[in-house]
N, CA, C and O atoms as a printed pandas DataFrame, in Angstrom:
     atom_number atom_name residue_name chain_id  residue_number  x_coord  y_coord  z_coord
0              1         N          UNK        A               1   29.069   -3.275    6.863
1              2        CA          UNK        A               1   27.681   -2.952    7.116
2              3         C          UNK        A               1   27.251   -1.813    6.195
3              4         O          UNK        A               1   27.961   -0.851    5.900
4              5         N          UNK        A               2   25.909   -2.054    5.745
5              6        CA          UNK        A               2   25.759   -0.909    4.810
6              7         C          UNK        A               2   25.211    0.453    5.155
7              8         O          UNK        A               2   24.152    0.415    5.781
8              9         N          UNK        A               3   25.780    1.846    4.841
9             10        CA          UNK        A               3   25.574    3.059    5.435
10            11         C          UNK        A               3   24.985    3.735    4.396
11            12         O          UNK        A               3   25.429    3.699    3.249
12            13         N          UNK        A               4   23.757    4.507    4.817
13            14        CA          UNK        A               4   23.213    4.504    3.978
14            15         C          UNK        A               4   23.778    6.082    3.214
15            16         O          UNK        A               4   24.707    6.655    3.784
16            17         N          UNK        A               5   23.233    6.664    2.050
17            18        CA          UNK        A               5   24.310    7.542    1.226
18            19         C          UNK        A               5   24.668    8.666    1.579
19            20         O          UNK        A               5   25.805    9.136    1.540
20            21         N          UNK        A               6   22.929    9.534    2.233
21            22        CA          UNK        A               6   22.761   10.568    2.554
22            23         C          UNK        A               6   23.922   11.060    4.121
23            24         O          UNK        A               6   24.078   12.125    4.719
24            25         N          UNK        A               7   24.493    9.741    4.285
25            26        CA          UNK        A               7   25.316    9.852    5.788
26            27         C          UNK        A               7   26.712    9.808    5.372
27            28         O          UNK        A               7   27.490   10.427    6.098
28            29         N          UNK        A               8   27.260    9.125    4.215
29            30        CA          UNK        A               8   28.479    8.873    3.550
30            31         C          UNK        A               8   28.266   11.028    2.807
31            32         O          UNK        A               8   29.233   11.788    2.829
32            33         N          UNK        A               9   27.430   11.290    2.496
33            34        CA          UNK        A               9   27.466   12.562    1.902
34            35         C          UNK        A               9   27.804   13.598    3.308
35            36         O          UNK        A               9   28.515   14.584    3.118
36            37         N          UNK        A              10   27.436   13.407    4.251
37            38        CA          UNK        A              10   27.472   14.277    5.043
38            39         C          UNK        A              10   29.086   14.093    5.811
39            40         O          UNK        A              10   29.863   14.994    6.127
40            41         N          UNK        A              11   29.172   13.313    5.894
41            42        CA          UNK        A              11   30.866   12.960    6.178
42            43         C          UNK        A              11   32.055   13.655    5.435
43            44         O          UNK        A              11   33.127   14.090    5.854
44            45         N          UNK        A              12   31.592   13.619    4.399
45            46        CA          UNK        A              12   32.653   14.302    3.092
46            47         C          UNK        A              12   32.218   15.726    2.890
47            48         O          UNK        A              12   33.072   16.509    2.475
48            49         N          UNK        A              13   30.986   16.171    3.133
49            50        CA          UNK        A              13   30.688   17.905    2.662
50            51         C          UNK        A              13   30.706   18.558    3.469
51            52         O          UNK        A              13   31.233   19.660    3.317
52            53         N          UNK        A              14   30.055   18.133    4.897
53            54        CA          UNK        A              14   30.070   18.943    5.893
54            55         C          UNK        A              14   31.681   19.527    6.279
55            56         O          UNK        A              14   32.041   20.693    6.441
56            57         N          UNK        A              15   32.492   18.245    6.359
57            58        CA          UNK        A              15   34.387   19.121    6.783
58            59         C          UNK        A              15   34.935   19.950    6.134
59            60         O          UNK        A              15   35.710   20.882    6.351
60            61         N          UNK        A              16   34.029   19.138    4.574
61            62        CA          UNK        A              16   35.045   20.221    3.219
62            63         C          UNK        A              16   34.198   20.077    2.715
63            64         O          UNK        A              16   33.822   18.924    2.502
64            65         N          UNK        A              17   33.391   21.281    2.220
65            66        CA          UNK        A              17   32.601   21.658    1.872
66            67         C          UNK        A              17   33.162   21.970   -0.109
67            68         O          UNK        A              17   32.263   22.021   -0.948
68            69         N          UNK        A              18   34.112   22.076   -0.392
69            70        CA          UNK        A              18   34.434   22.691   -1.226
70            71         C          UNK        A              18   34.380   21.166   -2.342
71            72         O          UNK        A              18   34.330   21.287   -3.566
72            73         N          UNK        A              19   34.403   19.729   -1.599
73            74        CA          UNK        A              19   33.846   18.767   -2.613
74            75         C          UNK        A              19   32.754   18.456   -3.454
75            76         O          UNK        A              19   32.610   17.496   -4.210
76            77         N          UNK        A              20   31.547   19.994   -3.063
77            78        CA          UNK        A              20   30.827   19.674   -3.743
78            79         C          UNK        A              20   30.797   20.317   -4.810
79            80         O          UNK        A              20   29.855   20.036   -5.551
80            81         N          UNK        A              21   31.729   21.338   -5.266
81            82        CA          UNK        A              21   32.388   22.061   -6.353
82            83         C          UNK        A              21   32.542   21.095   -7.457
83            84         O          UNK        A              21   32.256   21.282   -8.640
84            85         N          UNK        A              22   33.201   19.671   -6.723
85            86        CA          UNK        A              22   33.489   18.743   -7.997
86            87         C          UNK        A              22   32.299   18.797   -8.982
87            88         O          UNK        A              22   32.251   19.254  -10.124
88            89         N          UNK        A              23   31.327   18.189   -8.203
89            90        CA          UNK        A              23   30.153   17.909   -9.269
90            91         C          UNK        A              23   29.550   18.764   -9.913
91            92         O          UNK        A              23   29.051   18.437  -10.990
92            93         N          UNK        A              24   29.403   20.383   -9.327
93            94        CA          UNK        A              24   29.312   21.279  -10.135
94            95         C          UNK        A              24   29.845   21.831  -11.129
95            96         O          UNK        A              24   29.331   22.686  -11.851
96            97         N          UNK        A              25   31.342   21.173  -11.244
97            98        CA          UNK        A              25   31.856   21.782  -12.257
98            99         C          UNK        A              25   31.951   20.846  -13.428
99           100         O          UNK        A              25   32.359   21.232  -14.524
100          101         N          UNK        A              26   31.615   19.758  -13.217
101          102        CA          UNK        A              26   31.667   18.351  -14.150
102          103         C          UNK        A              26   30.121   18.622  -14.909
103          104         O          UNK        A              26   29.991   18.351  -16.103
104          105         N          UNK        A              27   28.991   19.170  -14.116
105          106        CA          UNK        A              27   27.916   19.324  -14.762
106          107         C          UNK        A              27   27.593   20.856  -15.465
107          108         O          UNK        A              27   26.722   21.058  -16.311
108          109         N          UNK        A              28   28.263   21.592  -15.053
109          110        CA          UNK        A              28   28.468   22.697  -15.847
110          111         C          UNK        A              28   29.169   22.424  -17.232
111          112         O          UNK        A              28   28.839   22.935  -18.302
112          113         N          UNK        A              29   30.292   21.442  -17.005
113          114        CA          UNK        A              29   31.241   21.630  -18.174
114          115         C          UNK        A              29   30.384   20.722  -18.780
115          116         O          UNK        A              29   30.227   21.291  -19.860
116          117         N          UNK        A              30   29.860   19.923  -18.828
117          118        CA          UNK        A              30   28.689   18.825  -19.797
118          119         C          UNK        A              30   27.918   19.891  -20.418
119          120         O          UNK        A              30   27.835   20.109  -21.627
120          121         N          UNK        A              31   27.260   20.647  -19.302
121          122        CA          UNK        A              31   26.361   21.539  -20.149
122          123         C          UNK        A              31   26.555   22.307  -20.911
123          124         O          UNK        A              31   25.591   22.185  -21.668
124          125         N          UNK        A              32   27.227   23.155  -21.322
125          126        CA          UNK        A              32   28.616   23.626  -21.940
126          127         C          UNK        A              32   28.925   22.886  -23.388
127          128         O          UNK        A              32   29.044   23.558  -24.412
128          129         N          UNK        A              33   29.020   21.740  -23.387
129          130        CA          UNK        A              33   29.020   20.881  -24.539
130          131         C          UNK        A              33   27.771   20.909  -24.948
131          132         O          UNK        A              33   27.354   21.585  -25.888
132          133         N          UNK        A              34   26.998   20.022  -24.108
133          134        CA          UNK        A              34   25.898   19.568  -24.606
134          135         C          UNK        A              34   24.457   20.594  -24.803
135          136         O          UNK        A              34   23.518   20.360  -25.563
136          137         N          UNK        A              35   24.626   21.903  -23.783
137          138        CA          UNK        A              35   23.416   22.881  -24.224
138          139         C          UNK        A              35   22.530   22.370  -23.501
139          140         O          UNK        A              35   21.482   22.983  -23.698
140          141         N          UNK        A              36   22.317   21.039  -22.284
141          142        CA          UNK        A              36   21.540   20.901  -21.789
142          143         C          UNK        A              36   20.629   21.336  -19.876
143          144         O          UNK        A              36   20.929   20.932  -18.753
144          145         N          UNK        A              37   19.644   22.174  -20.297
145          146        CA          UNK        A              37   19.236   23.084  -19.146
146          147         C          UNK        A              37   19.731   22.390  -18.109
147          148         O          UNK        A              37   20.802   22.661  -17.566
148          149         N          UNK        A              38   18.920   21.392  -17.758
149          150        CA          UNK        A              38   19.347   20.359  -16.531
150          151         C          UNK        A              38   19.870   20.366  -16.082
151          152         O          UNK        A              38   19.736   20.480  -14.864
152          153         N          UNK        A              39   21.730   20.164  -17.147
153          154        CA          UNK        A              39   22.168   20.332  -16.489
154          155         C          UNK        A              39   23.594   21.653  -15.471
155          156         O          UNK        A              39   24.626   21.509  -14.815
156          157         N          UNK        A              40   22.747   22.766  -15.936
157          158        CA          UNK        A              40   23.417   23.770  -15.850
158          159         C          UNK        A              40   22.320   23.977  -14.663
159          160         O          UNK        A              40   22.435   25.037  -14.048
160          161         N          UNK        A              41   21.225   23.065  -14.244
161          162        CA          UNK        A              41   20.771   23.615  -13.015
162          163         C          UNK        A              41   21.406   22.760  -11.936
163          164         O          UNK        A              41   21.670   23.186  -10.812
164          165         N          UNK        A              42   21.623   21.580  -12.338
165          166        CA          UNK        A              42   22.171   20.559  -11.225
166          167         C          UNK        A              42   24.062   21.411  -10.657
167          168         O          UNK        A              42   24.570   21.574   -9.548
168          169         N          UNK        A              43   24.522   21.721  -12.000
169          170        CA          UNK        A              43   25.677   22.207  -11.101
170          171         C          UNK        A              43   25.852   23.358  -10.804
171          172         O          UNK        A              43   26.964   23.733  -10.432
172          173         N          UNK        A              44   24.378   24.536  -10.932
173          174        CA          UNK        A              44   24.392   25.121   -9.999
174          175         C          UNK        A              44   23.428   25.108   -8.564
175          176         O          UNK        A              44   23.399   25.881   -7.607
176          177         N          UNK        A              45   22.880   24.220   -8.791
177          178        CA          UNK        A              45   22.212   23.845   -7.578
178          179         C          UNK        A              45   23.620   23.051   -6.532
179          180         O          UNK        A              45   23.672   23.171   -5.308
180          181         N          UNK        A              46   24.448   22.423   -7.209
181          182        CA          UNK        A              46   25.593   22.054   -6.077
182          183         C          UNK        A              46   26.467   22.654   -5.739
183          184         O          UNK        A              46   27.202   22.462   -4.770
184          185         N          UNK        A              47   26.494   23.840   -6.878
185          186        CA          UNK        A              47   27.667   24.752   -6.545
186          187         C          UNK        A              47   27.066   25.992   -5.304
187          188         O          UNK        A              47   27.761   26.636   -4.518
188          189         N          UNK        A              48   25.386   26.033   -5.495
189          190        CA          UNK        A              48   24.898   27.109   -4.169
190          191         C          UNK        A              48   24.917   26.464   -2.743
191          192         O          UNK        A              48   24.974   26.989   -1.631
192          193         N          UNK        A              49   24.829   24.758   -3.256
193          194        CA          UNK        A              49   25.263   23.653   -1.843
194          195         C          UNK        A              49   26.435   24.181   -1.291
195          196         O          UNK        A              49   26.617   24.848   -0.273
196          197         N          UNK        A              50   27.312   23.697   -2.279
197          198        CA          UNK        A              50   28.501   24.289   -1.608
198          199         C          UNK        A              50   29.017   25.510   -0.993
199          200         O          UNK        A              50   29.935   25.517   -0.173
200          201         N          UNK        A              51   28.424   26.495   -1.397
201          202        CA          UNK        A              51   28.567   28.007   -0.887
202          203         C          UNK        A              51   27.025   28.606    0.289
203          204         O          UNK        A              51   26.694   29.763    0.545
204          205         N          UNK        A              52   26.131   26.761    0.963
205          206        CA          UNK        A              52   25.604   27.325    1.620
206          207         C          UNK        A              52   26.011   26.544    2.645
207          208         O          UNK        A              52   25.592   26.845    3.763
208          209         N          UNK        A              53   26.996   25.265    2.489
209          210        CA          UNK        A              53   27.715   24.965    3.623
210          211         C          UNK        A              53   29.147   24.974    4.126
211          212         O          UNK        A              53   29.729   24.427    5.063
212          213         N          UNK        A              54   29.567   25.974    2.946
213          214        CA          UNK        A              54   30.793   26.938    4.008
214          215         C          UNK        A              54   29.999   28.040    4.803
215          216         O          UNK        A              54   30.413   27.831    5.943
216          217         N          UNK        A              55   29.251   28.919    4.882
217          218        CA          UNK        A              55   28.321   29.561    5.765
218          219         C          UNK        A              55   27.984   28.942    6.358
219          220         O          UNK        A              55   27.834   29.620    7.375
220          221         N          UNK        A              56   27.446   27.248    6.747
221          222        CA          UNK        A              56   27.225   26.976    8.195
222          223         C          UNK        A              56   28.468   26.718    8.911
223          224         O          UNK        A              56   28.683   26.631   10.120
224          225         N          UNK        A              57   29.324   26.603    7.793
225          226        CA          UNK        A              57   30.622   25.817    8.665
226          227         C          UNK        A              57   31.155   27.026    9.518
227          228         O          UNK        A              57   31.527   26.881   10.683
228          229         N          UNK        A              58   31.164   28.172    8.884
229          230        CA          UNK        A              58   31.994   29.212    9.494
230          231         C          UNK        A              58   30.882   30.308   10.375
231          232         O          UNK        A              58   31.067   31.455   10.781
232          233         N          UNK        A              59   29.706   29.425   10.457
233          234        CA          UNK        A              59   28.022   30.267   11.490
234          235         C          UNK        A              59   27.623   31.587   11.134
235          236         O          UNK        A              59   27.170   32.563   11.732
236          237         N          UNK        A              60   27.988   31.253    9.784
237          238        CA          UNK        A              60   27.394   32.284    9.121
238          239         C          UNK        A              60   25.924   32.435    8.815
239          240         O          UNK        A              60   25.525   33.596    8.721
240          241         N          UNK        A              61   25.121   31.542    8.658
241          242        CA          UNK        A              61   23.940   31.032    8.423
242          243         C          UNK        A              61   22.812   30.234    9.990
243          244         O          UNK        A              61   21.593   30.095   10.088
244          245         N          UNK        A              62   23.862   29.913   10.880
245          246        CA          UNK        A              62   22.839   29.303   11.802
246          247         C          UNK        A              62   23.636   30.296   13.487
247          248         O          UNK        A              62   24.514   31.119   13.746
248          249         N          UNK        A              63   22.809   29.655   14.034
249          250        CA          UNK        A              63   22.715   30.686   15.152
250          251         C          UNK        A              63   23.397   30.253   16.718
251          252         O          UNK        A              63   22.887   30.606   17.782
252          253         N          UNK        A              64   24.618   29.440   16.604
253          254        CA          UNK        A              64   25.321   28.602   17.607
254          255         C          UNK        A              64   25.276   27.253   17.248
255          256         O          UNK        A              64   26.268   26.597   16.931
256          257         N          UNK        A              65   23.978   26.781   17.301
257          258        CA          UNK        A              65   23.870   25.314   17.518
258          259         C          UNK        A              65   23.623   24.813   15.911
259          260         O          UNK        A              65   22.572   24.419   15.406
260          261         N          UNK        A              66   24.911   24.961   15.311
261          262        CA          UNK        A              66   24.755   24.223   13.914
262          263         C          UNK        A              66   25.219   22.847   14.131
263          264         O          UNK        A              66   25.609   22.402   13.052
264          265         N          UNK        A              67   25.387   21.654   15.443
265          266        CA          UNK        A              67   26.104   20.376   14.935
266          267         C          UNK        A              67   24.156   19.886   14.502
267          268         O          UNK        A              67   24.038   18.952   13.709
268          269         N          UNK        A              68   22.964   20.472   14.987
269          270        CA          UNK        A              68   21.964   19.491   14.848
270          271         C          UNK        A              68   21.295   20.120   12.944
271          272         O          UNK        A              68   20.471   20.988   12.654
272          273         N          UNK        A              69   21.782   19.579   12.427
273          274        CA          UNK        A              69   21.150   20.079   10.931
274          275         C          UNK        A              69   19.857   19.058   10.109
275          276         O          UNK        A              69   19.841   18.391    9.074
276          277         N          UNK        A              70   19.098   19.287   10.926
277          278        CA          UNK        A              70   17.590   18.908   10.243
278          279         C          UNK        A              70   17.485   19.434    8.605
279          280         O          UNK        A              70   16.808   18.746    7.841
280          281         N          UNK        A              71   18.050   20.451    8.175
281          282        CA          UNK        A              71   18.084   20.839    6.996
282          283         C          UNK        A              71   18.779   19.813    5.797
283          284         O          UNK        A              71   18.535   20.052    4.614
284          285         N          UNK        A              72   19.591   18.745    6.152
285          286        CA          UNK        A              72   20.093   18.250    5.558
286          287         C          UNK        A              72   19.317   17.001    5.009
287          288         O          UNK        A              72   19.621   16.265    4.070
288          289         N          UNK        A              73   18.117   16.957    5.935
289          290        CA          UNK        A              73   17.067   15.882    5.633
290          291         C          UNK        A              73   16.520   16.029    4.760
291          292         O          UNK        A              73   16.170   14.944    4.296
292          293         N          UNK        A              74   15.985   17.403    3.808
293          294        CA          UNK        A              74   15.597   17.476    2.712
294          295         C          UNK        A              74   16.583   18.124    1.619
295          296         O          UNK        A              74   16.098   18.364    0.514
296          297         N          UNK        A              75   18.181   18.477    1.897
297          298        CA          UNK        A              75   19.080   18.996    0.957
298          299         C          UNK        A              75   19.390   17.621    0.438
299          300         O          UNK        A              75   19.004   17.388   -0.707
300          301         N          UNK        A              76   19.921   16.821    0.985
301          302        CA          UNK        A              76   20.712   15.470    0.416
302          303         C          UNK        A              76   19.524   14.518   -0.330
303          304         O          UNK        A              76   19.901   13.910   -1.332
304          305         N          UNK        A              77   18.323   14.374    0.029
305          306        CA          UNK        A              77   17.625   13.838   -1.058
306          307         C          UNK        A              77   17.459   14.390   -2.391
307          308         O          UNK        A              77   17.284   13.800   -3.457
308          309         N          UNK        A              78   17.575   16.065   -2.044
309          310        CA          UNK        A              78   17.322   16.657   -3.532
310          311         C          UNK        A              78   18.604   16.764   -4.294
311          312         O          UNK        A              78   18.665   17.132   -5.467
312          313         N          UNK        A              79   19.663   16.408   -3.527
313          314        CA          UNK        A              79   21.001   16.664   -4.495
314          315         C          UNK        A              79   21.096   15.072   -5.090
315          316         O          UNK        A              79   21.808   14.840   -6.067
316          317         N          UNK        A              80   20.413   14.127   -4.502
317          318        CA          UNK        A              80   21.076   12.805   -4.777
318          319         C          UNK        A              80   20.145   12.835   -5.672
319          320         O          UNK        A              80   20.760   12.422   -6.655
320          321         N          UNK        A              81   18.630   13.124   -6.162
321          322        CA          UNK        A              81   17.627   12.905   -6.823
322          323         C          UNK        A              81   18.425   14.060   -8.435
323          324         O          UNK        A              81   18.563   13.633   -9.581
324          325         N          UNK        A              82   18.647   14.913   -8.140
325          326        CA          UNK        A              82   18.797   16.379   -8.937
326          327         C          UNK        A              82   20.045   15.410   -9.955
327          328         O          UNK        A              82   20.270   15.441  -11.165
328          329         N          UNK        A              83   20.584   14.711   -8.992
329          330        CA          UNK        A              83   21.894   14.460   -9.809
330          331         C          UNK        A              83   21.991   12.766  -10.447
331          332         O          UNK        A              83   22.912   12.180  -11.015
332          333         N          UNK        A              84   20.587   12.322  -10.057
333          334        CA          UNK        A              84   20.655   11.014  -10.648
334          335         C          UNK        A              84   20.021   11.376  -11.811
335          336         O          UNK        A              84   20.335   10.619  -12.730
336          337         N          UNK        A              85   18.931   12.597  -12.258
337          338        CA          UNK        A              85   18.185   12.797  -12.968
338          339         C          UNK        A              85   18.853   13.349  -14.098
339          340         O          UNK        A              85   18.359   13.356  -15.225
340          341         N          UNK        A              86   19.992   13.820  -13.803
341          342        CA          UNK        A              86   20.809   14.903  -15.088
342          343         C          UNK        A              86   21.810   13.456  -15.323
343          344         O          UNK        A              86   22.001   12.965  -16.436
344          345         N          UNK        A              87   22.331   12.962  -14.164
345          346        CA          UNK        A              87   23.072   11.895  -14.775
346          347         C          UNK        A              87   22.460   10.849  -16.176
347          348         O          UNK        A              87   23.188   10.693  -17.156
348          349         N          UNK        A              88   21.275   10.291  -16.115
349          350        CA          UNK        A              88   20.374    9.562  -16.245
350          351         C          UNK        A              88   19.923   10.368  -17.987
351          352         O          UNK        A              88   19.638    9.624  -18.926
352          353         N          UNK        A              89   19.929   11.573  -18.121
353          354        CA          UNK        A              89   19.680   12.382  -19.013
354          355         C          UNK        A              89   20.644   12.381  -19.953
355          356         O          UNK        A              89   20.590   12.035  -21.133
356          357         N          UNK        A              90   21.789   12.930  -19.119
357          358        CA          UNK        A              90   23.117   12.395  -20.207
358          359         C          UNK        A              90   23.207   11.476  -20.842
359          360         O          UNK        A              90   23.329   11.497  -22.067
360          361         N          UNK        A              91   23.155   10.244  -19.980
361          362        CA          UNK        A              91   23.098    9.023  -20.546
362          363         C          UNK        A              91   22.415    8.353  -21.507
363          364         O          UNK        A              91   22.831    7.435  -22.214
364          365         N          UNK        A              92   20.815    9.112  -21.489
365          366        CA          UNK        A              92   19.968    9.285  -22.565
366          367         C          UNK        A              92   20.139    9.909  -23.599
367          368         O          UNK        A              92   19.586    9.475  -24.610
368          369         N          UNK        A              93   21.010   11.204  -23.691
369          370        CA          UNK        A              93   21.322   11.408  -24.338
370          371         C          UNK        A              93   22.436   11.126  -25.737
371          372         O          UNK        A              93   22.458   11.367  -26.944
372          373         N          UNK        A              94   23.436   10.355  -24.530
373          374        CA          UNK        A              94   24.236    9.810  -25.851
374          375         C          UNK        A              94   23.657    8.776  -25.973
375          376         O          UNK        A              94   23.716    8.445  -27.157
376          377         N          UNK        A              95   22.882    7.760  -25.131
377          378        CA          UNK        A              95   22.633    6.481  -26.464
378          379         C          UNK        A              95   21.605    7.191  -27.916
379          380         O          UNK        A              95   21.821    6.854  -29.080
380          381         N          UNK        A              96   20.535    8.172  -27.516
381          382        CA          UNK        A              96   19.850    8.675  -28.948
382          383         C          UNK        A              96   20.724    9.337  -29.684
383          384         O          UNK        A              96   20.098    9.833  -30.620
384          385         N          UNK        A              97   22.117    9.668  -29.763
385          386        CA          UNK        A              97   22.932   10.154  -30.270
386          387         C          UNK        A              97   23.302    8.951  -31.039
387          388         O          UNK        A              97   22.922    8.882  -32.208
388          389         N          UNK        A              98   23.902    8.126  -30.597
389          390        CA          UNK        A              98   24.351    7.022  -31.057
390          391         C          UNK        A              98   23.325    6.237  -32.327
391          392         O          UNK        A              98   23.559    6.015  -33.515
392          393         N          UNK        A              99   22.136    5.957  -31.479
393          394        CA          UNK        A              99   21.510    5.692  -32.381
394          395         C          UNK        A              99   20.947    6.025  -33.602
395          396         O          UNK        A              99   20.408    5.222  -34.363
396          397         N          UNK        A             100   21.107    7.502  -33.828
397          398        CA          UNK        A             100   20.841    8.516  -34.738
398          399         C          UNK        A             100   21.505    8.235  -35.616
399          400         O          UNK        A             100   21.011    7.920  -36.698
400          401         N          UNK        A             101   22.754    8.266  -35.412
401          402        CA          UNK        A             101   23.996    8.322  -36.304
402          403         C          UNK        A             101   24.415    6.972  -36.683
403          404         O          UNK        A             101   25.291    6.797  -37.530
404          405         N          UNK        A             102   23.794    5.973  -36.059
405          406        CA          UNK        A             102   23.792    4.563  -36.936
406          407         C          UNK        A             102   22.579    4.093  -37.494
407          408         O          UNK        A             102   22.484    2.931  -37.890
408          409         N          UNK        A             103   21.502    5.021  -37.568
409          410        CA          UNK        A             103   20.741    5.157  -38.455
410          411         C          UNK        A             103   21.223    5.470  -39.811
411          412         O          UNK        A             103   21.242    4.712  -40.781
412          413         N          UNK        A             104   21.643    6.802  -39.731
413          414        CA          UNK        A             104   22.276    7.453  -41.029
414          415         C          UNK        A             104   23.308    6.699  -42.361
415          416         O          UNK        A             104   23.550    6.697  -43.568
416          417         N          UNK        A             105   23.607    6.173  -41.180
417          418        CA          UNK        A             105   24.877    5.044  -42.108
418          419         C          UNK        A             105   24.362    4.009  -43.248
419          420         O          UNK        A             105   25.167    3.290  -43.839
């Protein structure tokens, strides 16, 4: 049956929070190469994800009743949007790369 993403995301970040490090550090290190803003905002926009849900995990941030997180209704659209958009960019990026350079030839 199909589940939809934003619920498959919350399964995996909320226990361990520290998975969302992955993607921050995969889009940092792109940016890094590539010099591109985007995406040095996407992996730090996942890397402040990640360091704002070890603070709920450990109630640092909410006030007892953290299992009801309404907040996640507008975090997980913007991480899934933030990160299709830098993905999507990359990808743009190397095909005009490509094509550049088989221009030249």
């Amino acid at each position: 049956m199909f589940v939809p993403l934003d619920s498959r995301m919350g399964e995996i970040l909320i226990p361990k929070p520290y998975f969302a490090l992955i993607p921050a550090v995969v889009f940092i290190a792109m940016a890094k190469v590539s010099r591109l803003r985007l995406l040095y905002l996407a992996g730090g926009v996942w890397a402040f994800y990640s360091l704002y849900e070890y603070l709920m995990k450990f109630r640092i941030l909410c006030s007892g009743e953290c299992n009801i997180r309404i907040d996640l209704l507008a975090i997980y659209p913007f991480l899934i949007f933030l990160t299709a958009a830098a993905s999507l960019y990359v990808i743009y990026g190397i095909a005009t790369r490509k094509r550049r350079e088989q221009s030249t030839m």
